[in-house]
N, C-alpha and C positions, 0 to 999 in steps of 0.2 A: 402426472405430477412431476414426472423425472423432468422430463421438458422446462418447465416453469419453475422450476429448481434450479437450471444450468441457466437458462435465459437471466433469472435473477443475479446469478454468480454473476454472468458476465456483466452485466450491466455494472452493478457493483462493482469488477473488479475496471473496467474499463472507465471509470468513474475517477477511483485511486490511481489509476495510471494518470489518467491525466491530471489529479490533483501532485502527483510524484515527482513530475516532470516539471511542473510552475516551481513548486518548492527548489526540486534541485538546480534550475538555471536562474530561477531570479530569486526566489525567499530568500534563500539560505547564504546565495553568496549577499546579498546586500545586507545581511546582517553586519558582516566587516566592516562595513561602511558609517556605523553607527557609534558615537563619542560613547565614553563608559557612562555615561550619568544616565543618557537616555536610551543608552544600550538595554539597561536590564528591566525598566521599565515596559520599551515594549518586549521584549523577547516575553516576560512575563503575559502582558496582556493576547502576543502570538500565540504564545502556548494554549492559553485557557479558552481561546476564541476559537480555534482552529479545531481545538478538543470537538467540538458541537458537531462540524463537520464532518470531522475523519473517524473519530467512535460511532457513529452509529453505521456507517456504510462498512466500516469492518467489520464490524456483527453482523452485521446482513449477508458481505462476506464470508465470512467464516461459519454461519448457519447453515448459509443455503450449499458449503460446499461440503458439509457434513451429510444436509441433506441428499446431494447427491451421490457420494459414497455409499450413503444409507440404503436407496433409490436404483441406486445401477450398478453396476460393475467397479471394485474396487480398482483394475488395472489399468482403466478406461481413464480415470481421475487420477489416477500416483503423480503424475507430474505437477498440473498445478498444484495439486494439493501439499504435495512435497516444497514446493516454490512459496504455498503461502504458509509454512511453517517455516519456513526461514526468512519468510519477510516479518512474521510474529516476534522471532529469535533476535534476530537483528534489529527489531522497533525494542523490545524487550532488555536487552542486552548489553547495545550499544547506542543509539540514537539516545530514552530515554535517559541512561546515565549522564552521555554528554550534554543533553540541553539541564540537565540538572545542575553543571559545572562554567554553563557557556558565558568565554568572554568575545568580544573580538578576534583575540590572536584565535582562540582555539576553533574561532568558524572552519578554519577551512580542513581540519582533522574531521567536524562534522559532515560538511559536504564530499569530502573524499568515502569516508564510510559509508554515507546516504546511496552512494551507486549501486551498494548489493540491494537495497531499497528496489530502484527505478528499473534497473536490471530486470532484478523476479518479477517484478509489476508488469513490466515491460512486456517480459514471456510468456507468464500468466495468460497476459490479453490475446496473446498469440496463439497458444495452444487453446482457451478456451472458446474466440472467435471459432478455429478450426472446429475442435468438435462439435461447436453448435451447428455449423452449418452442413457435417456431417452427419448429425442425428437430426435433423432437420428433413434432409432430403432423404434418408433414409426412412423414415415415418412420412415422408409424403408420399 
């Protein structure tokens, strides 16, 4: 079950990583680019369409990394696990806040922020690629 637990995580988190990285190099900076009338119209329709997406693969996410803590060795996970509580923190804290606020001018305070985002997503993938293919071969 540990196996298909960690296989899930990553899939999921390798998933957000790559949804992190569209966001951060094209989303978010072309929001700038957008006159104020029809700025807020779509950023609104972004948000709620995008929600579909990105809520349900962070609960899958965040489950299956529970699951694994649960499942295996808590020392084994501290890292991403730690990386996706500060990606929660940082969506929680500061991403949400700002798309609540967002004009133009203030895009690029969001994409500046967004990096601790793509960053942990980034490592996340890293570290939990590695372990899978370390538990992997270790079980075969």
């Amino acid at each position: 079950m540990l196996e298909i637990s960690l296989l899930i995580q990553l899939a999921a988190c390798a998933a957000m990583t790559g949804i992190i990285w569209m966001v951060q190099v094209v989303v978010y900076p072309l929001f700038s680019h957008l006159e104020e009338p029809a700025f807020h119209d779509y950023h609104n329709r972004y948000t709620r369409q995008v929600t579909w997406v990105i809520a349900p693969l962070m609960f899958l996410e965040a489950t299956s990394c529970a699951a694994c803590l649960f499942l295996g060795s808590w020392s084994g996970f501290l890292v991403p696990t730690l990386l996706l509580g500060l990606i929660w923190a940082s969506t929680a804290l500061i991403q949400v806040p700002q798309h609540q606020n967002l004009t133009p001018a203030k895009v690029p305070a969001l994409v500046r922020s967004n990096w601790i985002r793509t960053v942990a997503w980034t490592a996340r993938a890293g570290f939990l690629f590695s372990y899978s293919l370390r538990f992997l071969s270790d079980a075969g």
